[in-house]
LUMPAVO-926413 format. One record per residue: residue number from 1; residue in one letter; x, y negated, z negated of N, C-alpha, C, CB in turn. Coordinates in steps of 0.001 Angstrom, whole numbers. Glycine has a CB too. Layout:
ATOM resi resn     npx     npy     npz    capx    capy    capz     cpx     cpy     cpz    cbpx    cbpy    cbpz
ATOM  NUM    A       X       Y       Z       X       Y       Z       X       Y       Z       X       Y       Z
...
! end
This chain:
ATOM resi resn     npx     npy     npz    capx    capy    capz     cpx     cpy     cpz    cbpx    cbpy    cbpz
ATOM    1    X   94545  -78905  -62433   94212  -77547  -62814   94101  -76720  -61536   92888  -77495  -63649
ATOM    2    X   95006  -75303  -61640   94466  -74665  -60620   94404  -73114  -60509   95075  -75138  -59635
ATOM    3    X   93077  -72766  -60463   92968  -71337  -60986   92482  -70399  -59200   91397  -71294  -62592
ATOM    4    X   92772  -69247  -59554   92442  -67900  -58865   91228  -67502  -59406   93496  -66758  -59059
ATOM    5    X   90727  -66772  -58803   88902  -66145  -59061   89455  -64663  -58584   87171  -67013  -57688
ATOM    6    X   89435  -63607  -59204   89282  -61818  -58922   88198  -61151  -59781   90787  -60907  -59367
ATOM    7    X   86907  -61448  -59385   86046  -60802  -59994   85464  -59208  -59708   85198  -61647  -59913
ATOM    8    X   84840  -58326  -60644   84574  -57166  -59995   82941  -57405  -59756   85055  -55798  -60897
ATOM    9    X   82002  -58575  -60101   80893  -59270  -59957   80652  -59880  -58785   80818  -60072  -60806
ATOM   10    X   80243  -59345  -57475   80094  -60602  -56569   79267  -61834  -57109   79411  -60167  -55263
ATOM   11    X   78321  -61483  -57722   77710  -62907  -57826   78552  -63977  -58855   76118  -62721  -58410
ATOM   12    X   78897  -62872  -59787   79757  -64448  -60693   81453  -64523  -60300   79731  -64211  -62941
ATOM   13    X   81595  -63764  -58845   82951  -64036  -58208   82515  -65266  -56943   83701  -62363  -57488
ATOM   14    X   81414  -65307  -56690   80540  -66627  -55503   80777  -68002  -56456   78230  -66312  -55196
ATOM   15    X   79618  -67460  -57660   79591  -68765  -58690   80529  -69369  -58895   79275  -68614  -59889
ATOM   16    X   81827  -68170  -59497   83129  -69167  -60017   83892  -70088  -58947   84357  -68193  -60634
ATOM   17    X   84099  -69411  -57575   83988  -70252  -55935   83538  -71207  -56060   83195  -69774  -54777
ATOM   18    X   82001  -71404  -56009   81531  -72478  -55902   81569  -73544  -56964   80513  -72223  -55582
ATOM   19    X   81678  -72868  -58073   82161  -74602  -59288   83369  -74837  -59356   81879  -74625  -61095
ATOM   20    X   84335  -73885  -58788   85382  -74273  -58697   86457  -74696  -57441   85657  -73555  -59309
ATOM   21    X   85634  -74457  -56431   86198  -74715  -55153   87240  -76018  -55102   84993  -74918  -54184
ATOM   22    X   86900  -77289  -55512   87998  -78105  -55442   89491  -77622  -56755   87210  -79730  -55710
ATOM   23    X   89199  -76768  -57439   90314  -76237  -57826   91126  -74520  -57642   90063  -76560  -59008
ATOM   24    X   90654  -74119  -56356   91502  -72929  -56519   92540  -73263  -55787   90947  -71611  -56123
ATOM   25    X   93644  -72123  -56220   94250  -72170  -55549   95226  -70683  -55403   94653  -73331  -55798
ATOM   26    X   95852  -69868  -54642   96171  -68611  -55430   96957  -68678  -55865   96277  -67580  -55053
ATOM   27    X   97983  -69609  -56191   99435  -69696  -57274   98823  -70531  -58446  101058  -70672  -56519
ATOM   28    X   97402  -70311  -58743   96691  -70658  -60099   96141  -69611  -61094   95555  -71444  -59786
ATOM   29    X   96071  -70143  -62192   95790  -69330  -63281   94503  -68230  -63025   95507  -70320  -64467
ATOM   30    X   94520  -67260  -63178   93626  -66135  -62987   92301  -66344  -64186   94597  -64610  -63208
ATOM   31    X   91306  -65970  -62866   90008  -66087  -63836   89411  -65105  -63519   89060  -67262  -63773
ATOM   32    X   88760  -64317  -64273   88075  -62649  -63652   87668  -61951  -65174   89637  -61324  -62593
ATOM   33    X   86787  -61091  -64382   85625  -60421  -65328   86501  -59096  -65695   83904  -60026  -64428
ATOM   34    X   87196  -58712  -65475   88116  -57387  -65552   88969  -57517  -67142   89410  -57378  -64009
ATOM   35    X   88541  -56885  -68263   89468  -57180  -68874   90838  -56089  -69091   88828  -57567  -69928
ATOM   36    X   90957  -55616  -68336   91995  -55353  -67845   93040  -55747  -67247   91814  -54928  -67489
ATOM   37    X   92992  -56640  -66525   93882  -57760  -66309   94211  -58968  -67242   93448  -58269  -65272
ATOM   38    X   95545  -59365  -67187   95530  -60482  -67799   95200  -62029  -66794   96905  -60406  -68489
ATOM   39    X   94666  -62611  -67962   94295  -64099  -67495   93480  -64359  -67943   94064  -64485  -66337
ATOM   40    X   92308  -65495  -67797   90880  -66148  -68769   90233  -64680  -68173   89815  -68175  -68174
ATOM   41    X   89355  -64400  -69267   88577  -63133  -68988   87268  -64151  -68843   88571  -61715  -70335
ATOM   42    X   86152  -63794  -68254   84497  -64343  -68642   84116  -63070  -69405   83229  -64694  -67099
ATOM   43    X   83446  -63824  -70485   82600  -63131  -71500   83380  -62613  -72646   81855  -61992  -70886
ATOM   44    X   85164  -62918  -72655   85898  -62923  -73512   86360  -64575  -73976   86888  -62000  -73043
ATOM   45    X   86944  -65486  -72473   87663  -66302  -73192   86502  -67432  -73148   89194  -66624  -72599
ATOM   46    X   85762  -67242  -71447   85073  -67865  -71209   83552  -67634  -71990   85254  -67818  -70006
ATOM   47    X   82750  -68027  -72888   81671  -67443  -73097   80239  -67916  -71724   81424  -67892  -74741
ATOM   48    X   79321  -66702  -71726   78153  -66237  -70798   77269  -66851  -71864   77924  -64438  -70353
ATOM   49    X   76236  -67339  -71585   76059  -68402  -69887   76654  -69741  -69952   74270  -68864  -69394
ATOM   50    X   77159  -69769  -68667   78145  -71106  -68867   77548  -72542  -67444   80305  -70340  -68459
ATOM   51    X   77308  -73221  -67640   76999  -74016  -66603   78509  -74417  -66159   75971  -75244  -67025
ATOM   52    X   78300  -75678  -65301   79798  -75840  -64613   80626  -76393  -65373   79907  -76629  -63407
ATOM   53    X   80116  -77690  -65799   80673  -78177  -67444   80858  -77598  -68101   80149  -78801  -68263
ATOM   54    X   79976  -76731  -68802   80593  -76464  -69910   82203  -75419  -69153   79281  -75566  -71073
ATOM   55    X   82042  -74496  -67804   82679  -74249  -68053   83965  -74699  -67358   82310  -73422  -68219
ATOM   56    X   83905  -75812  -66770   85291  -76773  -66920   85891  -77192  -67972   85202  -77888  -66435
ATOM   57    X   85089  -77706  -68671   85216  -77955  -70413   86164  -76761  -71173   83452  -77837  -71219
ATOM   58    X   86048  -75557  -70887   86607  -74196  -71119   87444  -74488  -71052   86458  -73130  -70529
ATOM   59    X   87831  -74139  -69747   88718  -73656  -68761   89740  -75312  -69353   87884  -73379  -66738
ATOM   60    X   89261  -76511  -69236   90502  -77209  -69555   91351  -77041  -70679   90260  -78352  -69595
ATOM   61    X   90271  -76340  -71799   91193  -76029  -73532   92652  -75348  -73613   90253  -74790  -74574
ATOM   62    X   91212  -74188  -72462   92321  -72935  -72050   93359  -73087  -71566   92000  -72079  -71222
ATOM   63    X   93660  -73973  -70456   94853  -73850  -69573   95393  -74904  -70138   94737  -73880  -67995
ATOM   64    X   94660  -75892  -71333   96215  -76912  -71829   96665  -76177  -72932   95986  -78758  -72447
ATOM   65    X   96259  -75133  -73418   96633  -74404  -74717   97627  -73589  -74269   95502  -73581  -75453
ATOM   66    X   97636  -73094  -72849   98492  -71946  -72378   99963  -72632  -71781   97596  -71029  -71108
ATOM   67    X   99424  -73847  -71075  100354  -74821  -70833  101486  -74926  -72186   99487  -76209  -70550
ATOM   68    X  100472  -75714  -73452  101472  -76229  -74037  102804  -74893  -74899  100606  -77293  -75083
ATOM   69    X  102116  -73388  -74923  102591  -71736  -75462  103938  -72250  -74367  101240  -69792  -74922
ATOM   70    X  103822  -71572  -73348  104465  -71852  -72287  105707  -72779  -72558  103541  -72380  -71394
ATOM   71    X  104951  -74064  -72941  106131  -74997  -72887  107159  -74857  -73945  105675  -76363  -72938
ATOM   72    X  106663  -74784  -75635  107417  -73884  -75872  108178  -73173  -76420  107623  -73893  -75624
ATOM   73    X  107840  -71825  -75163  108545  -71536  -75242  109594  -71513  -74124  108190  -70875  -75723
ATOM   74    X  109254  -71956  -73198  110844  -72847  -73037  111626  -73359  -73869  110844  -73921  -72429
ATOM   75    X  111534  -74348  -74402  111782  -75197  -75540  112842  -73909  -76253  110143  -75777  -76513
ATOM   76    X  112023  -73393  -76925  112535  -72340  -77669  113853  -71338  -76878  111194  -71476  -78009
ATOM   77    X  113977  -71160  -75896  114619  -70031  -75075  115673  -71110  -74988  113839  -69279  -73559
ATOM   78    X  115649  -72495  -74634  116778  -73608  -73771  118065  -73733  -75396  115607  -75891  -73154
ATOM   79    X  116561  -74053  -76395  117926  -74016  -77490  118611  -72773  -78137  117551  -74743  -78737
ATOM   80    X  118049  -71825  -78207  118542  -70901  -78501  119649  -70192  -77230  117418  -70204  -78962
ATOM   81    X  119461  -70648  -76396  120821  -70760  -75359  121751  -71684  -75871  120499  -71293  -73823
ATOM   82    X  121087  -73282  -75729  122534  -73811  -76550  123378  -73613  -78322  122257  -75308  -76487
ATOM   83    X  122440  -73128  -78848  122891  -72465  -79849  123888  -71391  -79673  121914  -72042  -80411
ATOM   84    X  123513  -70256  -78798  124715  -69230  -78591  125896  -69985  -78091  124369  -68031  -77507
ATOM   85    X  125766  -70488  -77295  127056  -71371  -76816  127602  -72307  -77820  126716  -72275  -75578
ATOM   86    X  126883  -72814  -78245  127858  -73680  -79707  128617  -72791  -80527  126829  -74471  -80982
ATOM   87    X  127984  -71645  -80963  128292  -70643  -81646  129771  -70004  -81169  127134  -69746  -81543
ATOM   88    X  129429  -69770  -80062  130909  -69164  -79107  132298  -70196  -78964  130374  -68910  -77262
ATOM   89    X  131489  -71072  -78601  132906  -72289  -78624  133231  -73180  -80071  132521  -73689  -77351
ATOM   90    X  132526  -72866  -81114  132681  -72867  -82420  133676  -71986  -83075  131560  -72645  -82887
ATOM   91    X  133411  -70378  -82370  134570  -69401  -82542  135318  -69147  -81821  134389  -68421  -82774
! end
């Protein structure tokens, strides 16, 4: 797992740092209080108050749920490519 922290909270932009320090990374999934941005919101995806567990526990649902959307739709985009092409060399 590897997430980004952009909070507009210093203190729960420190917190999320510190429970998450062995997983950031900045080409990781965005975590932030802004819901204006996309990514895990806190206090939307994440629910307040969260200890570290629980909110690793979260955060893992989250990012295998987004993982598996993701996958797919790959999945979805690869055949519907080979579909047009069957289609074409069919006609």
């Amino acid at each position: 797992m590897k997430v980004k922290v952009k909070c507009n909270s210093p203190l729960l932009q420190k917190t999320l740092e510190y429970y998450l320090k062995k997983y950031l990374d900045e080409n990781g999934v965005l975590i932030t209080d802004d819901f204006e941005k996309d990514g895990i919101i806190i206090g939307k995806d994440i629910k307040k108050p969260f200890t570290k567990s629980s909110l690793l526990l979260q955060l893992e649902k989250l990012i295998k749920k987004t993982s598996l959307e993701e996958e797919i739709d790959k999945l979805c985009e690869e055949f519907k490519t080979k579909l047009k092409h069957l289609i074409k060399d069919y006609l």
